[in-house]
C-alpha positions in Angstrom: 52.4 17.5 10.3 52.0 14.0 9.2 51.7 12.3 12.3 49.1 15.2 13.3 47.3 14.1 10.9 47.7 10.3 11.7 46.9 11.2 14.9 43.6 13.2 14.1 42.5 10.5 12.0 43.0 7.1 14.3 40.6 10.0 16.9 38.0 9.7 14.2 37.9 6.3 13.6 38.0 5.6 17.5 34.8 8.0 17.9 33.6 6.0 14.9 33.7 2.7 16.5 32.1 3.5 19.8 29.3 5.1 18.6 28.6 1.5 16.4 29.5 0.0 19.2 26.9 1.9 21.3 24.3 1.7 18.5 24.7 -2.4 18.6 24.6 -2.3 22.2 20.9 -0.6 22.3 20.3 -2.3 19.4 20.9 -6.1 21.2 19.0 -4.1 24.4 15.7 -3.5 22.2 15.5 -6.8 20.5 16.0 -9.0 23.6 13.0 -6.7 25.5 11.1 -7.5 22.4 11.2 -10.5 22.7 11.1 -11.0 26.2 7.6 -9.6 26.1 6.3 -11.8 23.2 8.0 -15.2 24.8 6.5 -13.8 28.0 4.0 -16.2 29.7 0.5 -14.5 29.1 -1.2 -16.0 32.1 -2.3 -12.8 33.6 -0.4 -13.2 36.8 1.7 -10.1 35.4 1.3 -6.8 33.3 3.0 -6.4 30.3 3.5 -3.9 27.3 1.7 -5.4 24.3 2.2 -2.8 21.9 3.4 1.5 21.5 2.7 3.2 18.3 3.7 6.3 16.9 1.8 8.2 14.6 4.1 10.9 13.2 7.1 10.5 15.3 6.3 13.5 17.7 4.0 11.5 19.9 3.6 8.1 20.9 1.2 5.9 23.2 2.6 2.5 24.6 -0.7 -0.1 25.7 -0.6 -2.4 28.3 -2.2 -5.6 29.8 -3.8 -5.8 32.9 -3.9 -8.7 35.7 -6.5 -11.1 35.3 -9.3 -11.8 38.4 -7.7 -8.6 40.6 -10.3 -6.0 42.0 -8.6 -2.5 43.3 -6.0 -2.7 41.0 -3.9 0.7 40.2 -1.2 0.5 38.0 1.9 3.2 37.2 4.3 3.0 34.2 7.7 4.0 34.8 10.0 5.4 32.2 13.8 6.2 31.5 15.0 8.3 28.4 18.1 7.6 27.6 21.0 7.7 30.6 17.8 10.0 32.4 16.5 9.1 36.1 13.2 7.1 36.0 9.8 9.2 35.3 6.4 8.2 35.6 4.3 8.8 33.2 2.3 12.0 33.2 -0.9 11.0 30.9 -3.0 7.7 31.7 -5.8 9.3 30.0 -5.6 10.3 26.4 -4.3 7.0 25.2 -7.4 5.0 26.2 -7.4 2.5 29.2 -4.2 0.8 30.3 -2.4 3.5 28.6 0.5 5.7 29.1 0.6 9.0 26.4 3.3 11.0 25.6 3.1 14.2 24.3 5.6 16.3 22.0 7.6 17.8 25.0 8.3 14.1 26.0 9.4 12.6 22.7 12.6 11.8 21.1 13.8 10.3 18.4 16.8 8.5 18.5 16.5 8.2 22.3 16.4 4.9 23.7 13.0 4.4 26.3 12.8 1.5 28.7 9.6 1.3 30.9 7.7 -1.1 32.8 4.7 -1.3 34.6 3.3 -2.2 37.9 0.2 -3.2 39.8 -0.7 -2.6 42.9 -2.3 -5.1 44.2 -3.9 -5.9 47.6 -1.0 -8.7 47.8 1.7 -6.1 46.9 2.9 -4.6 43.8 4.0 -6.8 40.6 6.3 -5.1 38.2 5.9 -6.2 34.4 9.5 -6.9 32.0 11.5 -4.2 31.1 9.8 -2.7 27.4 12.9 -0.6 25.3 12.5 1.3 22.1 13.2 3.7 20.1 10.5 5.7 18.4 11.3 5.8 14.8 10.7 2.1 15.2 7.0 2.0 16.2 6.4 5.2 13.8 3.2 3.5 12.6 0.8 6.6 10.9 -3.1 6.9 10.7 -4.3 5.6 7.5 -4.9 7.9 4.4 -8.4 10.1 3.9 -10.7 11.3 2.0 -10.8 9.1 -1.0 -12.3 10.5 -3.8 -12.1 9.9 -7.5 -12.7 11.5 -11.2 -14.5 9.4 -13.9 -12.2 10.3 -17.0 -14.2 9.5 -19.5 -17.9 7.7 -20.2 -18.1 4.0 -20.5 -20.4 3.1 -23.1 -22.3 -0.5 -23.4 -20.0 -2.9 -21.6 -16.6 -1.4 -22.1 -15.9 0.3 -19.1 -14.5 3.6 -17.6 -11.0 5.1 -16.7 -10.5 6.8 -13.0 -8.7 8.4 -11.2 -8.8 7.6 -7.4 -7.2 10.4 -5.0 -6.5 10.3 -1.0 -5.2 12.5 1.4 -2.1 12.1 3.7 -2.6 12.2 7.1 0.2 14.0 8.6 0.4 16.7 4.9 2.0 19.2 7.3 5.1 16.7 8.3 5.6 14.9 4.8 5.8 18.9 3.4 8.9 19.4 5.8 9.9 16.1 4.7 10.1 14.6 8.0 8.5 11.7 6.3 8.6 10.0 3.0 5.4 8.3 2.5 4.7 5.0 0.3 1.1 3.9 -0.8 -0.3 0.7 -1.3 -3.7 0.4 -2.9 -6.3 -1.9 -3.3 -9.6 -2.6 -5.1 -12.0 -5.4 -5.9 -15.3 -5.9 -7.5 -18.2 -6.7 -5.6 -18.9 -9.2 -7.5 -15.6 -11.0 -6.7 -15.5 -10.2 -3.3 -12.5 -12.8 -2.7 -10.4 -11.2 -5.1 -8.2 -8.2 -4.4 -6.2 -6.3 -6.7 -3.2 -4.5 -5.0 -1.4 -1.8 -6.3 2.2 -1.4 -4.8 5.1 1.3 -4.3 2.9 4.4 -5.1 5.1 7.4 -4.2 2.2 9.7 -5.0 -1.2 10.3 -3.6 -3.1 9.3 -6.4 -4.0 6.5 -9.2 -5.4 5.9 -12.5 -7.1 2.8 -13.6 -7.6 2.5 -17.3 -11.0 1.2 -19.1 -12.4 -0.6 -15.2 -15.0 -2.8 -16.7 -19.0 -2.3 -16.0 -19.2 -3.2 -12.1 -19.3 -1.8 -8.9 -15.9 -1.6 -7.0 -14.3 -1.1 -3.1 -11.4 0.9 -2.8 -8.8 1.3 -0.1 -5.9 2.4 0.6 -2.6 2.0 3.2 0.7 4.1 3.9 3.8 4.1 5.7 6.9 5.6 6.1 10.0 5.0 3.9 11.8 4.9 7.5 9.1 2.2 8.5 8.4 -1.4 8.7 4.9 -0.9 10.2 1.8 0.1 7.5 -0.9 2.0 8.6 -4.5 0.0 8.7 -6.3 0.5 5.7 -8.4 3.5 5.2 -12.0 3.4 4.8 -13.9 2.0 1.8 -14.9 4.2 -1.4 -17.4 2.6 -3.4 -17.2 3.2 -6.8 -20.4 2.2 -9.6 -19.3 2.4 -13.2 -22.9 2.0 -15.2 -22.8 1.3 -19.4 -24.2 3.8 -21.1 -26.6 1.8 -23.5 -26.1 2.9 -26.8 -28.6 5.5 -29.1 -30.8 4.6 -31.7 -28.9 6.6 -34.2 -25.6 4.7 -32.7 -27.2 1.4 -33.6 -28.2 2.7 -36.5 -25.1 3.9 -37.8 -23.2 0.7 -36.4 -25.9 -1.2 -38.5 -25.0 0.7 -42.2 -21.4 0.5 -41.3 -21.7 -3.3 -41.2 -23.2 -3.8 -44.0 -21.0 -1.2 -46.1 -17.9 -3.3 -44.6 -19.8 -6.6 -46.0 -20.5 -5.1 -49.4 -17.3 -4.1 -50.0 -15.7 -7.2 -49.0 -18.1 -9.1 -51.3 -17.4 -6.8 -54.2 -13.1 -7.1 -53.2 -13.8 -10.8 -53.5 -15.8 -11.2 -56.6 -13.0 -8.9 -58.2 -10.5 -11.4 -57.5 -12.6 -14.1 -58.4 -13.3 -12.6 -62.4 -9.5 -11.4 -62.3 -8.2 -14.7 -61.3 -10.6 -16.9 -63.6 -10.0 -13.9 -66.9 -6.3 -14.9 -66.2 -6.5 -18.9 -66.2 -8.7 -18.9 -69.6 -6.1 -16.7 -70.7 -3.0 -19.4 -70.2 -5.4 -22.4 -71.7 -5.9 -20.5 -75.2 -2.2 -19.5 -75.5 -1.4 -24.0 -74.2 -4.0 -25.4 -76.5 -4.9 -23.3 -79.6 -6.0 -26.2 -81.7 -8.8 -27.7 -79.9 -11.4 -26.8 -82.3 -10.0 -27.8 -85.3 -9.3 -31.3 -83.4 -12.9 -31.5 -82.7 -12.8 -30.7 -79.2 -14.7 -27.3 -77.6 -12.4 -24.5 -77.5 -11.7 -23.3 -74.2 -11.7 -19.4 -74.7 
């Protein structure tokens, strides 16, 4: 019984080890295409992969650059998924030019792609460097929506306002399954200080309040990304946001005006209290020290 269970468990930890092993492997793989392609000589005597981006982790779209001075120049992208035979790619269209698209039926996470692409050229066809990832690398979403915001309460004269500045996910239906996590990052600036931006990190929720913004007009945007991610989305389009003082009423300035001067009477009446009390108290103490100034001679000082 003892060594079936010695046994079962050095099977475990084998299994353990190559599938790290394996990871490390694709891993190293991914890393060196990488950076094959970004150490690559950009002299357009080659294609290459430049960039693939996926928004939600059920698509992706992988861009790449053309040739440079060719005329009749086609161009397929090749494909393998995992330990699968080579594919071509099926959509050259929805992605944009120099594109290859691939749809939900031909996505997988945690599948390792390697592609490359080749020209056909008059002089023959050139093939670019081998491109490997994994999807829930380039998960990269669309920016947040739909900013709006609530003016909680009135400024009045120069004070200011508090807001509160709302967005919109957008991929709601796959952050309700909870297939992503996603994390905000906000900014703001006046208009007036247009080289200054205030960022607001780590939001976990799609909203923010901003307490008592002073009398201005302000540019809002805002940025997400997955928890799983590295890559933020690009920022979302501007909000503009005008917070006017309300000048104040004539029967505001008015009681402003008697409230002043009640607060000065009364500290000139506190004053001259302590004044009489303090000066009562010291003519006090000189009859009690000196009681026989007058029959000295000398004026009495109480």
């Amino acid at each position: 019984m003892v060594w079936a269970r010695f046994a079962l468990k050095r099977r475990m930890m084998l299994c353990f080890l190559l599938l790290t092993l394996q990871w490390m492997m694709e891993t190293v793989a991914l890393q060196s295409s990488t950076q094959a392609a970004i150490t690559l000589n950009e002299d357009g005597k080659r294609p290459y992969i430049y960039h693939c981006r996926s928004p939600n982790m059920q698509i992706f779209t992988c861009w790449w650059r053309p040739i440079a001075n060719q005329d009749n120049v086609t161009y397929t992208l090749m494909y393998t998924m995992g330990e699968s035979a080579a594919q071509e790619c099926l959509d050259y269209v929805s992605g944009g030019i120099n594109s290859c698209f691939f749809d939900a039926k031909h996505t997988q996470i945690w599948e390792m792609y390697c592609m490359n692409v080749t020209a056909h050229t008059s002089m023959g066809p050139i093939t670019s460097k081998k491109h490997c990832l994994d999807v829930v690398d380039i998960m990269e979403t669309d920016p947040p929506f739909n900013l709006t915001y609530i003016m909680l309460n009135e400024s009045i004269a120069e004070v200011g306002s508090s807001i509160l500045v709302s967005w919109l996910h957008p991929i709601e239906s796959v952050v309700r399954e909870g297939w992503i996590t996603p994390v905000y990052k906000l900014r703001y600036r006046n208009l007036a200080q247009t080289d200054i931006w205030r960022v607001t990190e780590r939001l976990r929720e799609p909203h923010a309040e901003f307490l008592v913004l002073p009398v201005g007009t302000y540019e809002f945007n805002v940025r997400c990304r997955s928890t799983n991610s590295k890559n933020w989305s690009a920022w979302s389009e501007s909000m503009i946001v005008t917070i006017n003082g309300r000048p104040l009423s004539n029967q505001m300035l008015a009681l402003i005006l008697v409230t002043s001067i009640a607060i000065m009477a009364l500290l000139i009446i506190s004053l001259w209290h302590i004044f009489h009390k303090a000066r009562a108290g010291l003519n006090h103490s000189c009859c009690h020290r000196f009681p026989n100034r007058a029959s000295q001679g000398m004026k009495p000082l109480c």
